[in-house]
Residue, then its C-alpha position, 0 to 999 in steps of 0.5 A: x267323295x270328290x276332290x276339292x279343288x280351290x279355285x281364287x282369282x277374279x277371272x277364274x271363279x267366274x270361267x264357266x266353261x272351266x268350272x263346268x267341267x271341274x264340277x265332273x270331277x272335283x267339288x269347287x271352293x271359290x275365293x276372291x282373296x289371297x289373304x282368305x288361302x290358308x284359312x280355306x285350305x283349312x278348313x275345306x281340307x283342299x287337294x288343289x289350289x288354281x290360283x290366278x296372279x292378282x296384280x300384286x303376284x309378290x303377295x301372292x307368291x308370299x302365300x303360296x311360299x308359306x303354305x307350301x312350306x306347310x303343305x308341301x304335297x299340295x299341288x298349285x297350279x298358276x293362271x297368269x297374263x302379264x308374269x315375266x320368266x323371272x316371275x314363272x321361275x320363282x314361281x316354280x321354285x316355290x314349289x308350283x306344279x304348273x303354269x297356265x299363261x292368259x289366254x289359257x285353254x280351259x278344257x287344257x287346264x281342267x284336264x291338267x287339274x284332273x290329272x293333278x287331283x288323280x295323282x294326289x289322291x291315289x298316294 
């Protein structure tokens, strides 16, 4: 069975050449809404999150503080533009795995989603 990988944000759900090639490896869930995160973690049993900052990263950042409190072994990887170095350190702080600045290569973060997944389901 291939990993699920939870793909949220505007730009990212529709970067084909990312999704072409995390579909080799893993099985893609799409969401648009932060407020859908938990529940989608849920309910498809998710072994990564690619979250890309909306233009109210605090929220986003709320969410992931929350679910990594809950799940603190699933991995986050952040896509961003505009974060500032105090934005990508509170980022990590709350426990994300890596980040990816815009414009981000999408070969380099699928391989970094693939490596993230392989790592995660091997324990």
């Amino acid at each position: 069975m291939k990993p699920k990988v939870l793909l949220l944000g505007e730009r990212i759900t529709r970067d084909q050449v990312l999704i072409t090639q995390l579909r080799r490896k893993a099985e893609l869930i799409f969401s648009l809404e932060i407020t859908q995160l938990e529940k989608t973690i849920r309910e498809s049993y998710i072994d990564l999150v690619v979250l890309e900052y909306s233009d109210d990263w605090e929220e986003d950042l709320r969410a992931i503080e929350a679910i990594k409190a809950r799940l603190p072994n699933l991995p986050f990887i952040i896509v961003d533009g505009n974060a500032s170095n105090e934005i990508v350190i509170r980022s990590f702080r709350a426990g994300l795995e890596d980040y990816f600045k815009k414009p981000y290569d999408p070969m380099l973060l699928a391989e970094r989603v693939e490596a993230l997944v392989k790592r995660r389901t091997a324990h």
